[in-house]
N, C-alpha and C positions, 0 to 999 in steps of 0.2 A: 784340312787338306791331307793331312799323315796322321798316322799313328800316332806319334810324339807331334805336337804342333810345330810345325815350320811357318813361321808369318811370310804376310805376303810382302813383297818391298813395292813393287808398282804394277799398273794395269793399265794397258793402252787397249780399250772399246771401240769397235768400230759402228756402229749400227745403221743398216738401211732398212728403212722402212718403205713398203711398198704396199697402200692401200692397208689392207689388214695382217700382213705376213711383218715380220721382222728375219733379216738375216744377220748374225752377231757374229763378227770378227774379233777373238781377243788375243794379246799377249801377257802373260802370268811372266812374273816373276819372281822367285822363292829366294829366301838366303835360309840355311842352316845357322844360327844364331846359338847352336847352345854348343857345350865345348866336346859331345861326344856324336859321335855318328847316329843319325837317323835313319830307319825303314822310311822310305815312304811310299804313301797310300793317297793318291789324288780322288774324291770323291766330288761327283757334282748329281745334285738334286735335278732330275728331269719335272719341269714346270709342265701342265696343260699343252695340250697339243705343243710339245718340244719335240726335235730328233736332232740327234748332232753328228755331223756327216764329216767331218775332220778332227783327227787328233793327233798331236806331235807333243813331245819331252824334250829338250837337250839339256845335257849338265856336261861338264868335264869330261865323265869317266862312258856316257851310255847317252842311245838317241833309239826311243822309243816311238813309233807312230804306228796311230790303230786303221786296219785293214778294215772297211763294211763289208759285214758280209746278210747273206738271205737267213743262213739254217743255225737255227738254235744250236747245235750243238757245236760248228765252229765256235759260237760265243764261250760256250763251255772249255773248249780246250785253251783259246785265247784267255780266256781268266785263270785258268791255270786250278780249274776245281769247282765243284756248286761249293765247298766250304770257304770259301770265300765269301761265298754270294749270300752264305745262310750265316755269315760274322755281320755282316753288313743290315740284314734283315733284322740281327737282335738289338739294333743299335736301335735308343729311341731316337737320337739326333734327326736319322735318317729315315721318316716317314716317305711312303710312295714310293715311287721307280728313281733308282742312282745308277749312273754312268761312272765305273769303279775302275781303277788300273793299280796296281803294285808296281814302281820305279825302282824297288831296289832302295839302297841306303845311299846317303848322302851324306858326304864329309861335314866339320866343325867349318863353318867359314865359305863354305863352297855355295852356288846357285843354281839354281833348276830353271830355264824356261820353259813356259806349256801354254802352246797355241793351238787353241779350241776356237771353233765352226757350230755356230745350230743355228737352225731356223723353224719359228715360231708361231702361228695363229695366232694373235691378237685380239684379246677379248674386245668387246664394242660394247660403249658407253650409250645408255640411254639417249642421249644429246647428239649420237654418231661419233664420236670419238674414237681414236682408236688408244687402247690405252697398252704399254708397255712399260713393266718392271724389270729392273736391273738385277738379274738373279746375285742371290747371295754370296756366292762362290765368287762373284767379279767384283762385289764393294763388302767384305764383310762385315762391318760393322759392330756386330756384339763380340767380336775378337780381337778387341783393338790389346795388340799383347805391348807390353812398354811402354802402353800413354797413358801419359801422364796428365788427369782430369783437370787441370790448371791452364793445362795448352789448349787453344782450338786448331790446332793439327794433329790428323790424323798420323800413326804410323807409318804409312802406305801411300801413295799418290794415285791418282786415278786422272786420265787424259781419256775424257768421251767425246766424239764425234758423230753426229746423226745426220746421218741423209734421207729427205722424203720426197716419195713422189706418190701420186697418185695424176692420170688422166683428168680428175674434176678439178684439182689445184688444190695446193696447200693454201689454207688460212693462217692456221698460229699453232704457234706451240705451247703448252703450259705444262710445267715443270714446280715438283716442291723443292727446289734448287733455283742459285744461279744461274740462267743462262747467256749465250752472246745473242745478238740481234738476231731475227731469220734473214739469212741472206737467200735471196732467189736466183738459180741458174739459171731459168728458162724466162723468154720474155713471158708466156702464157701461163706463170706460178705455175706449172706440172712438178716440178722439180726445187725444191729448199737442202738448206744444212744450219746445222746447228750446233753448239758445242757446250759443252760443260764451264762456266765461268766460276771459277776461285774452287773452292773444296766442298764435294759431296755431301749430303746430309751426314750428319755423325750419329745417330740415333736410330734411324731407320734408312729402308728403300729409297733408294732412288728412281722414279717416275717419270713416266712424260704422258702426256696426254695431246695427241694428233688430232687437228682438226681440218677436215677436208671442204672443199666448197658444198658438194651436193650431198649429202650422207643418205639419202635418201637411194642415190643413184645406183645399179648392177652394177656391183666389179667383181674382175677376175685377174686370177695372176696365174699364166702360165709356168711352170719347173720341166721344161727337157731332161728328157733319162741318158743316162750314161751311155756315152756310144759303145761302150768295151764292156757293158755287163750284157750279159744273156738277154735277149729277146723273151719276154715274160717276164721277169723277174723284176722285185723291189724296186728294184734300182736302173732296170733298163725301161722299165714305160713310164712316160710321161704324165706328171700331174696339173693337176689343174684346183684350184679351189675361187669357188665364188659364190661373192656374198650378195644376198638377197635382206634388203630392210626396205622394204615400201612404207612411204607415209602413210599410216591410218590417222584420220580425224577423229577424234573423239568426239563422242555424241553430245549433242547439245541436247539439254531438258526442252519438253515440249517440240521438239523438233520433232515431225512426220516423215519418215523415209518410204515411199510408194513403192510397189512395184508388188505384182502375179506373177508369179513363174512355176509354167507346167511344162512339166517334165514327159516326154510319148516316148515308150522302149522297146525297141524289139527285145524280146525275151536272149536272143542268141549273141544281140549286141554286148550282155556284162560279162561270159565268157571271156572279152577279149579288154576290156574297158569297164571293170566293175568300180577300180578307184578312182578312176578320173572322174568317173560318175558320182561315185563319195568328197570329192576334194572340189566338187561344183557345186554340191549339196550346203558344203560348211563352208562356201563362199560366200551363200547369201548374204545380203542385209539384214540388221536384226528391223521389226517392224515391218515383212514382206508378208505375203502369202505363198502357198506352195501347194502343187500336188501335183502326183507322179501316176500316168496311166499305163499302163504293160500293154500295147493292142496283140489281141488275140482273136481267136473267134466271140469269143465273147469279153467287150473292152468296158471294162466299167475301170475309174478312180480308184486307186485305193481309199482316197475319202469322197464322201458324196462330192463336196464343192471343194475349193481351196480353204487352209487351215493357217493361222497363224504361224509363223516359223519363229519354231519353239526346241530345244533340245527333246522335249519327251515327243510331240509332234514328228519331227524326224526321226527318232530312233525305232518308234513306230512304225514310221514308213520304211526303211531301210529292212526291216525284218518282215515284211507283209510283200517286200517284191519277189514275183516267185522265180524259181528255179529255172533254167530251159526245160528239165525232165518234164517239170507241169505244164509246159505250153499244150495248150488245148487244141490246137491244130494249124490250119493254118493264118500269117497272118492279118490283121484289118484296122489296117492306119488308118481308112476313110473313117469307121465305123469307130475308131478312138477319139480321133478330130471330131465330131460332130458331136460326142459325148461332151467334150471340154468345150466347145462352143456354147452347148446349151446350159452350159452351166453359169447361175449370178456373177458377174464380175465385182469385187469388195470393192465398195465405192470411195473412192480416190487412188484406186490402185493400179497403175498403165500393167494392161497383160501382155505376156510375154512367152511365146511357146517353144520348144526346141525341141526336137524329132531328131532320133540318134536310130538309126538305122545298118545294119549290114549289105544290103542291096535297093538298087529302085522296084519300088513294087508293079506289078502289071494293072493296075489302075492308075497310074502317076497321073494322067491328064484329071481325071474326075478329081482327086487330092489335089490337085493345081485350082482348080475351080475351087473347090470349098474355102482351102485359105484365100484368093482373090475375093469371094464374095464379101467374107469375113477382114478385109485390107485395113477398111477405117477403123477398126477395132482394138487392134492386136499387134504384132510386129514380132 
């Protein structure tokens, strides 16, 4: 925490967890323990998607609370120098981005509070989990200054409280710690809390691992911006983050996955939709067929028939569709469909066409006709 070590005495945790986000409420408590005055130096380690949006000091003598601001260089004047910033940089303690403040000195005997604010993205556990670590700065552990390895108490006390919700419902919690029971707030489990039972691991992290009903399911968590900060800025537009994990099945050996899918392009249509057209492409199923016609005046495949879908197969085709400058005049949807009609269908493969167009062409009826005849076939 300082210059000279000042131990922690206790730490009251607040944590809510909310789908994949954690927002952490702490109170720090310091004693000066040694018999001359201290500088101190509050450092805390910014983890993976951290940002921490409140900071307050009190001690006897000075009450310290930090301002957010948008522009780098208020940061600079608030730290009071980059040589500060570049003492901190030389430290190997302190890999990656530190949230750093200078408090001044502290009396023989005297206490420091400092109540910190972040909130966090949570990483996700292959099983959907959401998992959260108790950053180092809130349980220190490899600092235990005056324990004495005979005791299994810690120096320091630590009081954690977790609240979760998620819309799909809370399951369970699991912890490499004691904890209390999960107690549920809402009759529909949307809503649990949880608590720290006896004393924090002594050796390492402390952990929790969330588990929600559906993991599979879209969430999102909205953040309202500050009504008193500037319209545009950091801190006055509203965020939003959401997370996408769809079930995929893994393939079973010997299992057949069917399916043809021809692709018909107006040339002027990837102008406007080139990736959507690429993020349909690396949709497919692996085991499908594929292939992509540009109608033009003159509409051929770019492969004779459809081709296995394959990485080199597509990267092929993705480089073989031409430009708009090369469109050869004007276009002929009927004249692309009846290309891809007469073409073998892989047998066991249901076909499957999609026409992506910028306007209706002035043949629509006659193209109305040709898919109808073609109905029983295709889809």
């Amino acid at each position: 925490m300082s210059l000279y070590s000042v131990p922690l005495c206790s730490a009251v945790v607040d944590v809510a967890i909310q789908d994949y986000v954690a927002d952490v409420a702490s109170e720090l408590i310091y004693q000066n323990k040694s018999p001359i005055s201290t500088e101190v130096l509050f450092v805390f380690p910014l983890g993976p998607q951290m940002s921490i949006y409140s900071f307050q000091t009190c001690s006897e003598d000075a009450k310290v609370e930090a301002i957010l601001q948008d522009e780098v260089q208020q940061l600079h004047e608030a730290t009071g120098g980059w040589e500060n910033l570049e003492y901190l940089q030389d430290q190997s303690m302190y890999p990656g981005k530190v949230f750093a403040c200078f408090l001044g000195t502290l009396s023989p005997g005297k206490e420091l509070v400092v109540t910190l604010r972040y909130v966090q993205e949570l990483s996700r556990e292959p099983n959907g989990a959401a998992h959260f670590v108790l950053p180092h700065t809130l349980h220190p552990y490899t600092k235990l200054y005056d324990w004495n390895c005979l005791s299994s108490q810690l120096p320091y006390s630590l009081l954690l409280t977790a609240s979760l919700q998620s819309p799909c419902g809370v399951v369970s919690v699991q912890s490499n710690c004691s904890l209390t029971p999960l107690i549920y707030t809402a009759q529909d489990c949307s809503t649990a809390q949880v608590s720290l039972a006896g004393s924090p691991p002594r050796h390492h992290n402390l952990e929790l691992l969330v588990y929600f009903g559906d993991p599979s399911a879209v969430s999102a968590v909205v953040e309202k911006g500050d009504p008193g900060a500037l319209p545009g800025s950091l801190l006055g537009d509203p965020m939003v983050l959401v997370t996408l994990a769809p079930s995929i099945p893994e393939a079973v050996p010997g299992q057949h996955q069917s399916g043809e899918f021809i692709f018909l392009l107006d040339t002027t249509f990837l102008e406007h939709a080139q990736d959507s057209l690429l993020f349909l492409l690396k949709s497919l199923p692996l085991g499908c067929y594929f292939n992509i016609y540009c109608y033009e005046a003159a509409s051929v495949g770019i492969y004779p028939q459809s081709v296995e879908y394959t990485q080199d197969n597509l990267t092929k085709a993705m480089r073989s569709i031409p430009s708009r400058e090369s469109s050869l005049g004007d276009n002929n949807l009927l004249g692309a469909l009846c290309s891809a009609y007469s073409t073998p269908r892989p047998r066991g493969h249901a076909r499957q066409l999609f026409i992506f167009m910028t306007g209706l062409p002035p043949d629509k009826e006659a193209i109305a006709a040709e898919v109808c005849h073609h109905r029983n076939s295709h889809r």
